[in-house]
Every structure is written in C-alpha cells, then in structure tokens.
N, C-alpha and C positions, 0 to 999 in steps of 0.2 A: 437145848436145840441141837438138832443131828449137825453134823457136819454137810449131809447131802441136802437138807434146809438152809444151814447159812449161807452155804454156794449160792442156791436157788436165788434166796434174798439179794444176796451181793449182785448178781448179776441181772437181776431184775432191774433194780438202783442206775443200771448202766454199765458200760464194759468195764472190765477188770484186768490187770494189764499183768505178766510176769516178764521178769527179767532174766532171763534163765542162764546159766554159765555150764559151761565145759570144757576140758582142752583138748586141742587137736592134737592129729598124731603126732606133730612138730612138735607137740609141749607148750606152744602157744594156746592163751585163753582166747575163746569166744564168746560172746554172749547174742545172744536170738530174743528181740524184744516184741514181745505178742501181742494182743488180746485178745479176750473172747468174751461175749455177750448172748445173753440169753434168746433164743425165738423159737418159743413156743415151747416141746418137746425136746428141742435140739439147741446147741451154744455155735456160736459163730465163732471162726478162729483165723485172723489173719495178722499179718504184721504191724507195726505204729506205723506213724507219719514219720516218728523221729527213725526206727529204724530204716524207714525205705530211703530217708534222706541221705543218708550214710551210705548205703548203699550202691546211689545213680540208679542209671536206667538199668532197671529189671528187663531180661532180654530170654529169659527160661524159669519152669518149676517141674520140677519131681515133685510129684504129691501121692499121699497111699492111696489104696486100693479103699474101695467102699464096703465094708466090713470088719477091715482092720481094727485091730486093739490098740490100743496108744495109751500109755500107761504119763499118768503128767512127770513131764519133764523132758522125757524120751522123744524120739528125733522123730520128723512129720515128714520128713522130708529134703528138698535141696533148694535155695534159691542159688539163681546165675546172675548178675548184671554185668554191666559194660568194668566195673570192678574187681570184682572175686567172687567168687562159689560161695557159698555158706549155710551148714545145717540150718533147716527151723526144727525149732522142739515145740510140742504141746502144753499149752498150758496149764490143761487138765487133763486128765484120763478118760476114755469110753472108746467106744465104737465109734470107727468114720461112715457116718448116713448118707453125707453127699461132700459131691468135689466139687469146686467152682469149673466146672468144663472149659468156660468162656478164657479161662487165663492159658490155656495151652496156643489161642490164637492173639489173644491179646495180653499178654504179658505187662506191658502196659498199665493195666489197668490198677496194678499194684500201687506205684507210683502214683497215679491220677487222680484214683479215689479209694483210700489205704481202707476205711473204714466200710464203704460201701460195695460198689462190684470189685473192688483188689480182693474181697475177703477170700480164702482156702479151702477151709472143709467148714465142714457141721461132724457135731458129735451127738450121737445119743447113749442115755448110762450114763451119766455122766459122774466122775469123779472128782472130789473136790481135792486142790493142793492149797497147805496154807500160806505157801506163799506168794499168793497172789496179791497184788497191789489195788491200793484204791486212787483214785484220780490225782487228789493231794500229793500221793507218795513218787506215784509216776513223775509228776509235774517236776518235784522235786528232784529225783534222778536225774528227768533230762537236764536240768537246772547242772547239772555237777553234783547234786547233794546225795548221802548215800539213804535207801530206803531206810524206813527204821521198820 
C-alpha cells in the first residue's frame, strides 16, 4: 500500500491528529496540536479541543495564502488569544485550496466548535507524514501519556 493510500484510508476512518514540536527563537519548545480529516478531494486542517483549551479565547489568525505549499510539519500560520501568539504547523503537506474566511471575523469560532466552523484551511495534493496520530494515541497524549 502507497503511503498517499494509507493517508487516504486513515483519514477516511476519521480525523488524525499530529503533535508537532519546534523551538522558538528563545530556545523554548512549542508544540501546535492539529488535525486533519478527509472531505472529499481535500483534508481539513484545524486545531484540537485540547489545544484551543490551553490556549483561551482565540482573538486573531494569520493563515496562508490559497495556493500555497505547505510541506507537513511546516508552519500554517499564527494563532493570537487573550494568552500568547503561537505558530500552527501542518499536519500534512499540499497545497492550501481554501481558508476558513469566516474566522478573520469570528475568531471565536476556534474555540466554540474546534472541529467544525473553527476549522483553518483545506489542502489539496496531499501528502502523507508518518506521524500522525490515531484517536487512541491522541487520547493518550492528552491523558499525559507519551504517543507510541
């Protein structure tokens, strides 16, 4: 089975969730916790529940341009809340097809419904990273526990 198959498969099943790390310029880690889920032609790509919780009130987004490349892992973008600033990364690679528009006025919406109108971009092309999470593994994370 291809790897651009097991994507397909996995995320047909339901969203798939990465935990992505990097450090900032301080040297301090970050991590940007995702998912994306399949529709249609294109993968949905927005923040957890658990991340937005951490978070608070989302209050702004920087999101790419529609066309862009985004390679998985690689930065999507900026969340702002009443909190801190904070990279999002991709959780897969492709091309961004569309932006959530509605979150430039409603920001909110992140927050309120993380998995439904919160969602960020869509991707088409899409490229598969293997480390994406399954629902079990997530669960476990948010739990404390570390993915396997």
């Amino acid at each position: 089975m291809s790897a651009l198959t097991d994507l397909a498969r996995r995320l047909v099943d339901g969203p798939t969730f990465a935990v992505l790390s990097t450090i900032n310029p301080d040297g301090a880690p970050q991590s940007s916790v995702v998912w994306v889920k399949r529709d249609g032609e294109t993968a949905i790509v927005g923040i957890t529940e658990y991340a937005q919780s951490q978070l608070g009130d989302v209050i702004y987004l920087e999101l790419p341009t529609v066309g862009q490349q985004l390679d998985a892992g690689g930065r999507l973008g900026v969340i702002e809340s009443v909190k801190a600033a904070s990279d999002l990364y991709s959780p897969v690679g492709g091309e961004v097809a569309d932006i959530n528009q509605e979150l430039k006025d409603h920001p909110e919406y992140v927050n309120q419904d993380p998995y439904g109108k919160g969602w960020i971009i869509k991707l088409r092309a899409i490229k598969d990273n293997p480390k994406l999470l399954d629902q079990k593994a997530y669960d476990d994370f948010v739990k404390g526990k570390s993915p396997s």
